[in-house]
C-alpha positions in Angstrom: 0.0 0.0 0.0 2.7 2.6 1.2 4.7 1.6 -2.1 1.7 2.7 -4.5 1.9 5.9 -3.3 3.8 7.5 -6.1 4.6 11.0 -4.8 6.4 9.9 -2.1 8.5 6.8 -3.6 9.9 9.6 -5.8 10.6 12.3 -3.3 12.7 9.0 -2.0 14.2 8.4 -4.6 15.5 12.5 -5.4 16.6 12.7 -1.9 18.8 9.0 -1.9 20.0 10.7 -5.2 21.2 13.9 -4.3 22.5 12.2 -0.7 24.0 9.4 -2.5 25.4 9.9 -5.8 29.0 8.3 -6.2 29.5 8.1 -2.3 31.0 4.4 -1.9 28.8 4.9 1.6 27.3 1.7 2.8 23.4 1.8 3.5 21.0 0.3 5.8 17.1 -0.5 4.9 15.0 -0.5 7.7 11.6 -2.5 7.2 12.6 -2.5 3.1 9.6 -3.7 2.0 10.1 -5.0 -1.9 13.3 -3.4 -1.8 12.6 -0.1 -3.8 14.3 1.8 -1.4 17.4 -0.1 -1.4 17.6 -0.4 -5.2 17.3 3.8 -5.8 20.5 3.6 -3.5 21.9 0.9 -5.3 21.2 2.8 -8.5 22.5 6.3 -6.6 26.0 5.0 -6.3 25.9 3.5 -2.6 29.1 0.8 -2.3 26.6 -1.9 -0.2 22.9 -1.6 0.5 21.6 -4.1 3.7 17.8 -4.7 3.8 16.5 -5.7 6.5 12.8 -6.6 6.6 10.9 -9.3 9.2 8.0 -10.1 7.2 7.3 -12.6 4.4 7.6 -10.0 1.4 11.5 -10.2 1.9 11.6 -13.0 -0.5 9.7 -10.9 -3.2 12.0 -8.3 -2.4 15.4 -10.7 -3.0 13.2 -12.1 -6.6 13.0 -8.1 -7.5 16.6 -7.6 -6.2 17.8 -10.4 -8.5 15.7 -9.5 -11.3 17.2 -5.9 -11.5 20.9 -7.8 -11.0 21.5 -5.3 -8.1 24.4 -7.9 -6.7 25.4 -5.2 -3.8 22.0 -5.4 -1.7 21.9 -8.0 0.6 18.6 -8.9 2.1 18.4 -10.1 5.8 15.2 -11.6 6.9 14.5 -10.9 11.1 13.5 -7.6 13.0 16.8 -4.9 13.3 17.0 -6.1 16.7 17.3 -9.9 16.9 19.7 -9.8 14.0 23.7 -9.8 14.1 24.2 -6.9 10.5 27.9 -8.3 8.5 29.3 -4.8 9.5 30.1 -2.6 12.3 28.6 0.8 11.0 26.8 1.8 8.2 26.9 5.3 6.7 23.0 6.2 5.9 19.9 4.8 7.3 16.8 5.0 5.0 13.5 3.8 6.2 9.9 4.2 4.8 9.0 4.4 9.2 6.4 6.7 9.2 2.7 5.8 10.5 -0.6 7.6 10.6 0.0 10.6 13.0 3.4 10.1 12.0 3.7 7.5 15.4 0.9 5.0 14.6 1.8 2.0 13.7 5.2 3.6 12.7 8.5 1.5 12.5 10.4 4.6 14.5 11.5 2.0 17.4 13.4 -0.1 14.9 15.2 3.3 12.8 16.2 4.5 16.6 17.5 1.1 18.0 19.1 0.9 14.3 21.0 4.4 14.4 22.3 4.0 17.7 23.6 0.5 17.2 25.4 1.0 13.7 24.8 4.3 12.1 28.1 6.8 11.5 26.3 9.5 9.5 22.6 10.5 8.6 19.4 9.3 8.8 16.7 9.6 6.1 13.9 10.8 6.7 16.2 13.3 9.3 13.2 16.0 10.8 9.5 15.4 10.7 6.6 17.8 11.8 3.6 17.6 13.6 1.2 19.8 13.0 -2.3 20.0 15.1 -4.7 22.7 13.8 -8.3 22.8 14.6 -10.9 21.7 12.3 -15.0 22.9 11.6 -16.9 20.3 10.4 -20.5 20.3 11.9 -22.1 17.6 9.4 -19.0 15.1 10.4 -19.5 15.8 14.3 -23.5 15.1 13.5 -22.8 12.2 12.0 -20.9 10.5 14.6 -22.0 11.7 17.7 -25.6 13.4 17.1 -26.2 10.2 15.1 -26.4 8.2 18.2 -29.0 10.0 20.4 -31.6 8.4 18.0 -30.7 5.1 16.4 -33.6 4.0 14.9 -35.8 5.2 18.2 -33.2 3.8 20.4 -31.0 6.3 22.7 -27.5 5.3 22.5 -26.0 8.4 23.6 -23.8 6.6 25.9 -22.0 5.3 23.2 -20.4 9.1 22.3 -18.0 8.2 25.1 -16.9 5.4 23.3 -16.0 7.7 20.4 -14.2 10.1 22.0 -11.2 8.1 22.4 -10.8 6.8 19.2 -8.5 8.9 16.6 -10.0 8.6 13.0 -7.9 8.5 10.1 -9.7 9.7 7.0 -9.2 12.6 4.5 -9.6 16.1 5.6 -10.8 19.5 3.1 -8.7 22.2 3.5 -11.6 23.7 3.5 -12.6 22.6 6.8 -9.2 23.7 8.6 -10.1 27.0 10.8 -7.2 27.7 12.6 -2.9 28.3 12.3 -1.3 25.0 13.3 0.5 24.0 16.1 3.9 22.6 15.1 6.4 20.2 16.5 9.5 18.9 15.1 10.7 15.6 15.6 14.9 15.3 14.9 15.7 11.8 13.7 19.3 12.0 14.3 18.8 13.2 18.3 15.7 12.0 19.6 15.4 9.2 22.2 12.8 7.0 22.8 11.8 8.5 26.3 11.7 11.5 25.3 8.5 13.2 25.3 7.0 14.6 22.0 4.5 17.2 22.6 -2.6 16.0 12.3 -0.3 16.1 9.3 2.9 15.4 9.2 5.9 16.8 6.6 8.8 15.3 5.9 13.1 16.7 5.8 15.5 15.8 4.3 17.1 17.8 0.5 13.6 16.5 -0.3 10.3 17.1 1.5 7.0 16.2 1.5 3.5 16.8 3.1 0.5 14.9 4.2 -1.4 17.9 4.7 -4.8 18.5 3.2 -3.6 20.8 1.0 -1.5 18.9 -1.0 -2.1 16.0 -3.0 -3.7 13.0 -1.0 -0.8 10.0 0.1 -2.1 6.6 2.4 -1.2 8.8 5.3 -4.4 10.6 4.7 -5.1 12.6 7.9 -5.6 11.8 11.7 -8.7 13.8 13.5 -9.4 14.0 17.0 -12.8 14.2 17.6 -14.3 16.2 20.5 -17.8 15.5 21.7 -19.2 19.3 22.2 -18.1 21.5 19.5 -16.5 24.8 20.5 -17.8 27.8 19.2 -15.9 30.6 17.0 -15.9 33.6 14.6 -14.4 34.3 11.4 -11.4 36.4 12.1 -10.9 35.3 16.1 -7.3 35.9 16.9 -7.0 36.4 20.7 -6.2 32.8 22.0 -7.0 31.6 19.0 -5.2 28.3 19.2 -6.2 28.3 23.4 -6.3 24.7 22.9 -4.6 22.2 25.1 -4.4 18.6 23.3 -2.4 15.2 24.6 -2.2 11.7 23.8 -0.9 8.7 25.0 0.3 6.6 22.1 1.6 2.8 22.9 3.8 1.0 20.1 6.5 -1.3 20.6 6.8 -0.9 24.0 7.5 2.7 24.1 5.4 5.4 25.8 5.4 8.8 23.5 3.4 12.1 24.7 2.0 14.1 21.9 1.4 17.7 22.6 0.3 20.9 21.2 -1.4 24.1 21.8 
């Protein structure tokens, strides 16, 4: 699914190009998938390309690999951390980690554990952003929380609590967006896995890219927090305009990230 998303399998490939070109640097994919990412680096001028991937598609991706006769990617089947890598340190990791809400279901565990075990340079993607803005949308809010005060006759009001909780990942209109976002960035290359993080999500490196609803729609689509009583406001509202406190607990592989903005 992530692969068919064209727009951002080429911003990959421009930014493994310009970071890559004739380097002789040795390269680590991190959940590689078919292995498109490790062939663009492979085709960029990278001396050795290691995939790493612990699902069953790593055997497509060693068919593809030997299709394209790409003889300096090795594939490695296994998670990044129950497996022994053939070197000591490898120049650039790439990874396609990213999740919904940029954490959700994301791979970022495996990229950290991977950088600080064997990486000696960069990291690509390097900085991400976060970006919470508020949202108007008073047919969506009727139709999932007004919707259950009358089910067919029945009251099921109770079940808007049930709702609450419950991030929805769907496709936003720009439209809809009525405030300035709120923006945090995530450093790749210095961030720890304890360290506490406070929906779209854009993407550093030469080469960016955006999930936003303003730009053209990827698989990321966008994540919405629903509240369960709207909040009243005017066209043109600037004072404490964003007076908007938001958090999140987000459990993934272990790790316990905060996610903040105002």
């Amino acid at each position: 699914e992530k692969k068919s998303c064209k727009l951002i399998t080429k911003d990959f490939r421009e930014s493994i190009n310009i970071g890559l070109i004739q380097s002789e640097k040795v390269v680590l994919d991190v959940g590689c998938g078919t292995g498109i990412l490790s062939m663009f680096a492979a085709k960029a001028g990278a001396k050795r390309v290691i995939a790493v991937d612990q699902s069953e598609i790593i055997y497509q991706a060693m068919d593809i690999v030997r299709s394209n006769q790409l003889e300096n990617i090795t594939l490695i089947k296994g998670r990044i951390e129950d497996i022994k890598l053939p070197v000591e340190k490898v120049d650039i990791i790439i990874s396609e980690w990213m999740g919904y809400f940029l954490l959700f279901e994301s791979m970022l565990d495996s990229v950290l554990y991977a950088r600080d075990c064997y990486l000696a340079d960069g990291v690509y993607p390097d900085l991400c952003n976060i970006s919470l803005a508020a949202v108007g949308d008073a047919q969506k809010h009727q139709d999932r929380f007004a919707f259950w005060e009358d089910v067919y006759g029945f009251n099921m009001a109770c079940m808007k609590t049930a709702v609450v909780p419950e991030a929805v990942v769907e496709v936003v209109q720009a439209e809809t967006l009525i405030s300035e976002p709120a923006v945090v960035q995530v450093n790749i290359l210095t961030i720890q896995k304890s360290e506490p993080l406070c929906t779209v999500i854009r993407i550093s490196f030469l080469v960016t890219f955006s999930t936003g609803p303003q730009v053209t729609k990827t698989h990321w689509k966008q994540t919405v927090f629903l509240l369960e009583k709207p909040i009243s406001v005017k066209a043109g509202n600037s004072k404490h305009f964003m007076e908007l406190s938001v958090s999140a607990s987000l459990q993934f592989s272990g790790s316990l990230f905060q996610i903040c903005g105002d």
